[in-house]
N, C-alpha and C positions, 0 to 999 in steps of 0.2 A: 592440441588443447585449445579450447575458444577461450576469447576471451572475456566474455558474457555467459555466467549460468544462471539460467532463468528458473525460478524454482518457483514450482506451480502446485501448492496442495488443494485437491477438488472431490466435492462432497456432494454428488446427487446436482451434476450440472451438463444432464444431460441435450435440456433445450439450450442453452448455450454455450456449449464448452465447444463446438466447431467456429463459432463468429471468434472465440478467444485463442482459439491456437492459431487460427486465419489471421488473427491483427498479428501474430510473433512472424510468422513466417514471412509474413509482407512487409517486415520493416524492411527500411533503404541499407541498414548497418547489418551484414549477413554472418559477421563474427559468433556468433551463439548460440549454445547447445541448450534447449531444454528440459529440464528435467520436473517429471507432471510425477507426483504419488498421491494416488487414490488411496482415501480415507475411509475406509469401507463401505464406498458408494454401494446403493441397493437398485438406483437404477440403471439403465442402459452408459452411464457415462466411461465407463473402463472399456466397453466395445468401441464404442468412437475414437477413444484415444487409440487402441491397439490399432484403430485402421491409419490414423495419421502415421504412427509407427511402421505400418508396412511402407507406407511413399516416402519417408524421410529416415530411414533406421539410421543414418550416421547423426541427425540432428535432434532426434528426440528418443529418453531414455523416459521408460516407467519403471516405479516401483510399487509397492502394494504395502500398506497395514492389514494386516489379518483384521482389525477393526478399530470403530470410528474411535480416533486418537487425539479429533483435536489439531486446531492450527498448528501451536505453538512445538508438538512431538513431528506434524509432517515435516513441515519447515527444518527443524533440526536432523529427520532423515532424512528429507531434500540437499540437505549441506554435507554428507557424508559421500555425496558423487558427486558432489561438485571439487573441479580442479582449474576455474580461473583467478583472472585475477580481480574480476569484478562478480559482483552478486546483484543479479536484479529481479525483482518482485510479479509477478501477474496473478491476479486473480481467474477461475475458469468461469465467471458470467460476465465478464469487463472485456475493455477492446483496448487495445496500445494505438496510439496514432502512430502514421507509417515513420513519421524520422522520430519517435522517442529515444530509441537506443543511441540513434547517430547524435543527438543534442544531448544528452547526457555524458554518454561517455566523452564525447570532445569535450567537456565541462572540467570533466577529472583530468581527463589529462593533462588539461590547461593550464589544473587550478590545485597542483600536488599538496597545498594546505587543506583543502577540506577531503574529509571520506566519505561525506553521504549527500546527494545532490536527488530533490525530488522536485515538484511541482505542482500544480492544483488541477482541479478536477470537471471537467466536464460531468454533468449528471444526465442520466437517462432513463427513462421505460421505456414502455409497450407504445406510445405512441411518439416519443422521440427525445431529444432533446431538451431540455426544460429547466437548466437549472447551471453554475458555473461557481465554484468556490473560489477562494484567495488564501495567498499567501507568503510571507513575512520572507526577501530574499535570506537574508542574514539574521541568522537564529542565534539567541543569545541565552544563555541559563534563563535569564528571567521571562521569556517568553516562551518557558516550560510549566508555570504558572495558568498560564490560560487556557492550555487542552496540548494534544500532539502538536508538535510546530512542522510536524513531515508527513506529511500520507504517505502507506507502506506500500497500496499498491502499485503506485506509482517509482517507486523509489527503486536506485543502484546505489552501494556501497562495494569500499574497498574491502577485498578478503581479510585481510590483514585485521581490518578492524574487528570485522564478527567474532573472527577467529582471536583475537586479545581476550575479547569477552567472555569465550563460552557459549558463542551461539545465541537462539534466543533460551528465555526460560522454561524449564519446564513444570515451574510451579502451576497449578491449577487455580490458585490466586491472582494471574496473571492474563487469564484466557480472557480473552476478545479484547483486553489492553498488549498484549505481546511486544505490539510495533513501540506503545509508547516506552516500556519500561527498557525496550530495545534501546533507543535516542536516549534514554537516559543514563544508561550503564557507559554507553559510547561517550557522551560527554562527559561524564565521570572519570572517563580515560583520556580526557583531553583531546577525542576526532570533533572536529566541527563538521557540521553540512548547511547548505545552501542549498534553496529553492529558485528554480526558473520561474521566472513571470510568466510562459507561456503555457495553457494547459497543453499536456500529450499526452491524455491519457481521458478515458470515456468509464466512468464509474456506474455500474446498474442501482440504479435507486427506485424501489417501485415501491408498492403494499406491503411484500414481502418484509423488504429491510425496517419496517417498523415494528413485524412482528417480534423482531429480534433484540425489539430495546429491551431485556429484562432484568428484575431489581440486581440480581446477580452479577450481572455486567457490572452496571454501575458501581456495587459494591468492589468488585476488584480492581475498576479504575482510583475506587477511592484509595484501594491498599499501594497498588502500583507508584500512584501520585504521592503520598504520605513519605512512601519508600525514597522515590526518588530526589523529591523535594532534600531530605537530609542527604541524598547521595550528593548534588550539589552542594550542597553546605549554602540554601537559599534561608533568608531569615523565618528567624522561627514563627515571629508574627504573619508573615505572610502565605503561612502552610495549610490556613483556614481554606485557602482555595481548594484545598484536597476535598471537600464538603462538595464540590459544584454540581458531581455528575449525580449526588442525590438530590439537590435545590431542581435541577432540572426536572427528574423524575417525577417532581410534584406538581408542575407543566400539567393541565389539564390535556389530554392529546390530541384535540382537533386544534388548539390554539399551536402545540410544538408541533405539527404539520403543517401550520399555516406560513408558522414564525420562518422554519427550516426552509420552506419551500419561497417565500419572499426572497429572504436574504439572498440566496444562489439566483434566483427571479433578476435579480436586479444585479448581478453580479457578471449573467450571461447578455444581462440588457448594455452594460456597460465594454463588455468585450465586442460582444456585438457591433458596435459602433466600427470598429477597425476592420471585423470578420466579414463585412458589408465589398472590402477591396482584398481581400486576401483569403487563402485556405486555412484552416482552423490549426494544422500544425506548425503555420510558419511563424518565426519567433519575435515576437515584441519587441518595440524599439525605447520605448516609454523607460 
């Protein structure tokens, strides 16, 4: 049994799902079985994996949806072969920097109070690097108010914890929020998580991922948020935040391209500065 299962649901990722099973395999921490289930991809991406599968059949396990299911249904059949003691996240167009696993897990084991430890995010296209978000080490109820205080791609969690919860949701009021109403249910139960200062982890951000802002999303962050806001028992006054991911949506979209794309702009200008004497996964002293 590993003690890392890496669960991987991928949907028509066939130009990159080889650079994302290449960042798992090359982590420095070789404790970990991944487990990829195709969402009834239509393009070539179920061949690619099946070849990874030939060179590593003790380390990577597929399964298959008869059809497109949805994050939140793979991820929950992803968690029914998994048997460690930790749970960790990959998307198949993103990259894991080579020590993500090694800095996480030494985190947890460090740190037996908290169960979900993630970090921030490199951003990237087609022409490289371009963008770096933040975020908040120590999460507190109220800093569930202003958006996810975790990125899921990035993120490991205790089994124990999922598994208190019930996995993720499979409400369909939940899809493209999953991760958040995830951290929300968990603190509900009383698991904290922490965020590392260092990014280790390379998020795909192009054209595409705009296409995908739709009013529908939005609308189930707002249910998700409403939800979870009283699953904490956060004041009722300040539950209007649940409104945000529509205020946003009224964002003309060349200005919330602009806005998006500065903010991480100067986020990666600022890491930068350090990244100038060191490799991009080695951990922040600050």
């Amino acid at each position: 049994m590993a003690r890392i299962a890496v669960l991987m649901g991928v949907y028509n990722c066939a130009p990159y799902i080889k650079a994302a099973i290449d960042s798992i395999i090359c982590q420095t921490y070789s404790d970990w079985k991944l487990i990829i289930c195709d969402d009834g991809s239509t393009d070539n991406t179920l061949i690619i994996v099946e070849e990874f599968k030939k060179k590593y059949p003790n380390k990577i396990h597929i399964i298959k949806n008869r059809m497109n299911k949805g994050l939140n249904y793979t991820l929950n059949h992803c968690l029914r072969y998994a048997d460690s003691e930790y749970i960790a996240r990959m998307d198949g167009d993103d990259i894991s920097l080579p020590k993500r696993f090694e800095k996480e897990l030494a985190f947890l084991d460090e740190h037996p109070e908290y169960s979900i430890v993630s970090c921030p995010m490199f951003y990237f296209d087609e022409n490289g690097k371009w963008g770096c978000g933040k975020a908040k080490k120590i999460v507190t109820k109220e800093d569930f108010l202003h958006g996810t205080p975790f990125c899921h791609a990035p993120s490991m969690f205790r089994r124990d914890a999922i598994d208190t919860i019930g996995g993720y949701s499979n409400d369909p009021r939940t899809y493209r929020a999953e991760d958040y109403d995830l951290w929300f249910r968990m603190y509900a139960k009383g698991f904290k998580g922490y965020n590392l200062s260092e990014p280790l982890y390379m998020m795909r951000d192009d054209h595409n991922a705009f296409k995908r802002r739709k009013l529908k999303y939005s609308l189930n962050e707002v249910y998700v948020r409403w939800n979870g806001y009283k699953l904490l028992d956060l004041p009722k006054y300040k539950r209007i935040y649940a409104l945000r991911p529509l205020i946003v949506r009224m964002i003309p979209p060349k200005i919330y391209m602009y806005l998006h794309h500065k903010i991480r702009n100067v986020n990666l200008y600022k890491k930068g500065l350090d990244l100038k004497h060191r490799q991009p996964e080695q951990e922040d002293k600050d």
